[in-house]
C-alpha positions in Angstrom: 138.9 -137.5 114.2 140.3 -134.2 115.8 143.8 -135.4 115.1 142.8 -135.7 111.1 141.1 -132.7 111.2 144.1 -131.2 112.5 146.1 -132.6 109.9 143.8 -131.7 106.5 144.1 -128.1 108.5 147.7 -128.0 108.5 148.0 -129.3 104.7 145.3 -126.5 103.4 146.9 -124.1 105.7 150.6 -125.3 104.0 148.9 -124.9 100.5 147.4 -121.4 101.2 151.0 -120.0 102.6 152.9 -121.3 99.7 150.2 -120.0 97.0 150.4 -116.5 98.9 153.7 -116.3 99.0 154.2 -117.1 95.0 151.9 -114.4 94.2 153.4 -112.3 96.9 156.5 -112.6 94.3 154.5 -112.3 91.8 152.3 -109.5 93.1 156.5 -107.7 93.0 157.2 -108.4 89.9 153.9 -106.6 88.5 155.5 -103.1 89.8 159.2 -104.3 88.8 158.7 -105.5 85.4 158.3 -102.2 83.8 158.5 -102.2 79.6 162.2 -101.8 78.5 163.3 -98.1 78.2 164.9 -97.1 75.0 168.8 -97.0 75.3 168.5 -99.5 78.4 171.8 -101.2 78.7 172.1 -105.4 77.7 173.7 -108.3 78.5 176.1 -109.3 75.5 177.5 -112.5 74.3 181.0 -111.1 74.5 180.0 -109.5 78.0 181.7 -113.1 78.3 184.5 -115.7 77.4 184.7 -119.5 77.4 186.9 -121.6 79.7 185.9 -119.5 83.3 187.2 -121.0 86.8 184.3 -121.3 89.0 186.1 -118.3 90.8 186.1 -115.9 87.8 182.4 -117.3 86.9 181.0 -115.9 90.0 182.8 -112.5 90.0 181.7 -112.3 87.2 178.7 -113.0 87.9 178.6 -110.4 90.2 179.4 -107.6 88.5 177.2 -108.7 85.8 174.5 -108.3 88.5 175.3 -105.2 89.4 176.0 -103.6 86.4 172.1 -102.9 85.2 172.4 -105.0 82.1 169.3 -106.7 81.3 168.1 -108.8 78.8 167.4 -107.6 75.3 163.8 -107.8 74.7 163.3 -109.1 78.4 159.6 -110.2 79.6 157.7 -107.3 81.2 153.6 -106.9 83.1 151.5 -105.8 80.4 148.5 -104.0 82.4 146.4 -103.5 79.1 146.3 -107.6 79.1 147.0 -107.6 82.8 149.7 -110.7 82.0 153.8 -110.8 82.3 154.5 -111.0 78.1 157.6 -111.5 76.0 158.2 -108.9 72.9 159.5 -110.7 69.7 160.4 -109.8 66.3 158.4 -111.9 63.9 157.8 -111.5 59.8 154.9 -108.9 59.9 156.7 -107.1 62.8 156.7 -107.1 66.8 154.6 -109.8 68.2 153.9 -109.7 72.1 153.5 -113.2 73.9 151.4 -113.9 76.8 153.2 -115.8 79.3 151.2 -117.6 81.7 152.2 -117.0 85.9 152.4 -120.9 86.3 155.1 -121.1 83.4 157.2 -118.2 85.9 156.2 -119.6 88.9 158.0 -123.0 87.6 160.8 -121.2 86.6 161.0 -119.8 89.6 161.1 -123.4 90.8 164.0 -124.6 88.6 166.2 -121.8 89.6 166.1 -122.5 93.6 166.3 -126.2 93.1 169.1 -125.7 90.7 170.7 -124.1 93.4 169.3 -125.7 96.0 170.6 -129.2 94.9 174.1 -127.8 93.4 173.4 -128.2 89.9 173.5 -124.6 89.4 176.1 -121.8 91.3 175.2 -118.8 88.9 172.0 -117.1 87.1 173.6 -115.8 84.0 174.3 -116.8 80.5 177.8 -118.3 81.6 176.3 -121.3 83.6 172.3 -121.4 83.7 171.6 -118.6 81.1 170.2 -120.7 78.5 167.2 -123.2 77.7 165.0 -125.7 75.4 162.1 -127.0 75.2 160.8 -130.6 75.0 157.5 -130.7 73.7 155.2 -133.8 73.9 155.4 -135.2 70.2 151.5 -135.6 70.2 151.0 -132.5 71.1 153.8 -131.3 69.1 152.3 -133.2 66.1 148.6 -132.3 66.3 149.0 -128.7 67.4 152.1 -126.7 67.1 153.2 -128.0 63.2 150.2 -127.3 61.7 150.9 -123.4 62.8 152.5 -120.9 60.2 156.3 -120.8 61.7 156.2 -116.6 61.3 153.4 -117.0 63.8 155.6 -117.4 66.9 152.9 -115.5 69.0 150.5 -118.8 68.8 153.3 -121.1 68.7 155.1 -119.8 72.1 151.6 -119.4 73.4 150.3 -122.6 73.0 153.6 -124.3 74.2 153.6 -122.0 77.5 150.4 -122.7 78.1 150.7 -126.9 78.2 151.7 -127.6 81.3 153.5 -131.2 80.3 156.3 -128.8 78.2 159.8 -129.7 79.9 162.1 -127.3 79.9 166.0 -128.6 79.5 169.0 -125.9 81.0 172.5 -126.8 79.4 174.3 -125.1 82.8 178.1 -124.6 83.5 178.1 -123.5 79.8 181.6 -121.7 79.7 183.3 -123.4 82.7 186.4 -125.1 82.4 185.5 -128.5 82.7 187.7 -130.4 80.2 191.6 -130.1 79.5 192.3 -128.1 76.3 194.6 -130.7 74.7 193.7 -133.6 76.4 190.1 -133.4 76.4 189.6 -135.0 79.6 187.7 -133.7 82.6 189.7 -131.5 85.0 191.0 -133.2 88.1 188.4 -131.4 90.5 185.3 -133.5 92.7 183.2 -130.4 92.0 183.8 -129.5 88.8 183.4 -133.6 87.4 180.2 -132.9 89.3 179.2 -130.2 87.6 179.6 -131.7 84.4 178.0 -134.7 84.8 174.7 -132.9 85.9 174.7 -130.1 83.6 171.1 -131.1 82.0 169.0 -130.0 84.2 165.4 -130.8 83.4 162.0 -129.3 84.9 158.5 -129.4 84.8 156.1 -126.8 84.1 153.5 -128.2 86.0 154.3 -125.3 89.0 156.0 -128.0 90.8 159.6 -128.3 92.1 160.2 -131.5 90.0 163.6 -131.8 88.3 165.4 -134.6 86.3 169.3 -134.7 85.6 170.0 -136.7 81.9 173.4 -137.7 80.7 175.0 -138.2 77.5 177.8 -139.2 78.8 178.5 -140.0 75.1 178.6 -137.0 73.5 180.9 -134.0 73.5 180.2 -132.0 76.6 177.5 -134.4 78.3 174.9 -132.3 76.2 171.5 -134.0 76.1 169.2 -132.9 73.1 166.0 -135.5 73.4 163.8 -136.7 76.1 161.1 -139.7 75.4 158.1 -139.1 73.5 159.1 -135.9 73.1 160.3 -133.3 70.8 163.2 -130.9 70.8 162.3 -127.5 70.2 166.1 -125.5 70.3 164.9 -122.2 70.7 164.3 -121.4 74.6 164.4 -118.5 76.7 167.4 -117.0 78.0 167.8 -116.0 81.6 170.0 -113.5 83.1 170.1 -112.6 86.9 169.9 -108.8 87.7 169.3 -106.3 90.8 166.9 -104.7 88.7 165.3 -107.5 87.5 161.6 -108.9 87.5 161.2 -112.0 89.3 162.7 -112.8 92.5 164.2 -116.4 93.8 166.3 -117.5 96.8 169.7 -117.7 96.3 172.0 -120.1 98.1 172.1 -118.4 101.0 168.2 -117.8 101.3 168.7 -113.8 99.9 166.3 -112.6 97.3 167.7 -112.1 94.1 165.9 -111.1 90.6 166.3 -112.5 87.0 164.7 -111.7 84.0 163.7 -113.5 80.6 163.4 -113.2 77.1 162.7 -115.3 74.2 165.6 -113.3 72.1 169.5 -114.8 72.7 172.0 -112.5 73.6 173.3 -110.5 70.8 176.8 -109.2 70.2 179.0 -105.3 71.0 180.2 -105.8 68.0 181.3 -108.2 64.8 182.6 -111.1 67.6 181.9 -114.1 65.2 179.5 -116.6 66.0 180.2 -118.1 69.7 177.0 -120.7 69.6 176.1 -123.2 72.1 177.3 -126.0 73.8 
């Protein structure tokens, strides 16, 4: 009996030091996640090119990193509602979002197991900067259609708040992967690697639970549907930053920060339209 009692101690004691510590981070990110300042510099499409080595993608990375480009429209703590919120542009003007900490804390989780099980080497719209949605098709049917599409507050709201929403990460979206004329995959262990798990798939149940789908099909092993479930194509973005809101372990077990937003990255400039893989 004293060894069981032990044991339920140790789990509940487990379960108490990972809940602190997550709103620890989170408890961070209140006093980080300050409302964007007017002129505050962002991350641009062309900040980028396609066709990176896995060297130039991580200096990149870097610099993009250090640089104090953010997101535009990023996710910031709203003390009036006392939530973390996303700012978008709807029909009758700026709607703001409530996100709920469980959504963040499971995006927390995809990031570190991204990196944790090498399906991921950089935060930033180059390689995991990007995502979808797959929405339960019952749920999908019965309580998102029936809402107005200009209402993006209640749509967003009610998807971030069901906790069976998957969300799917297209990563290594500009590396080299394939020969230009060719069209076949580089002769490389790591990068064949990286391709064939670039769908990265997690849960937003607050646990660390990921899937890797193929399409092994389809140009660029890009994966657009998921059982029972619909595809909803417009994610968030995420983009790593040392001013950022919410913090993550890098490979190395450092603390790094990232921020969101529900608005893609736009462009310096008349670039043409890049669009995703």
């Amino acid at each position: 009996m004293k060894s069981c009692a032990l044991q339920v101690l140790a789990v509940i004691s487990a379960c108490f030091l990972s809940f602190s510590v997550h709103a620890s981070n989170l408890g961070e990110a209140k006093q980080r996640c300050q409302p964007p300042l007017d002129g505050e510099p962002v991350v641009y499409q062309n900040d980028f090119s396609w066709g990176y080595e896995l060297d130039a993608m991580k200096a990149r990375f870097k610099f993009i990193y250090r640089s104090g480009k953010r997101l535009k429209q990023r996710a910031f703590y709203d003390p009036a509602q006392g939530a973390f919120v996303f700012p978008v542009d709807g029909l009758g003007g700026k709607q703001i979002i409530v996100i709920p900490e469980r959504f963040i804390k499971s995006v927390v989780n995809h990031v570190e197991e991204g990196l944790r099980l090498g399906y991921v080497d950089n935060i930033f719209f180059p390689d995991m900067g990007h995502s979808h949605f797959f929405v339960p098709q019952d749920f999908f049917n019965e309580v998102i259609q029936p809402i107005p599409i200009s209402d993006k507050k209640q749509r967003y709201e009610k998807m971030l708040g069901n906790h069976n929403v998957k969300v799917l990460y297209h990563t290594a979206e500009q590396l080299h992967m394939k020969d230009r004329e060719s069209k076949a995959l580089v002769d490389d262990d790591y990068i064949r690697w990286r391709y064939y798990s670039r769908n990265l798939i997690g849960y937003t149940d607050g646990s660390k639970k990921t899937e890797i789908h193929k399409r092994l099909n389809r140009n660029f092993n890009t994966v657009r549907d998921y059982p029972e479930h619909r595809y909803w194509g417009a994610g968030f973005n995420i983009s790593a930053s040392q001013d950022g809101c919410f913090s993550y372990k890098d490979k190395n077990g450092g603390v790094k920060y990232f921020d969101l937003s529900l608005s893609d990255l736009p462009y310096d400039g008349d670039t043409g339209d890049l669009g995703y893989l």
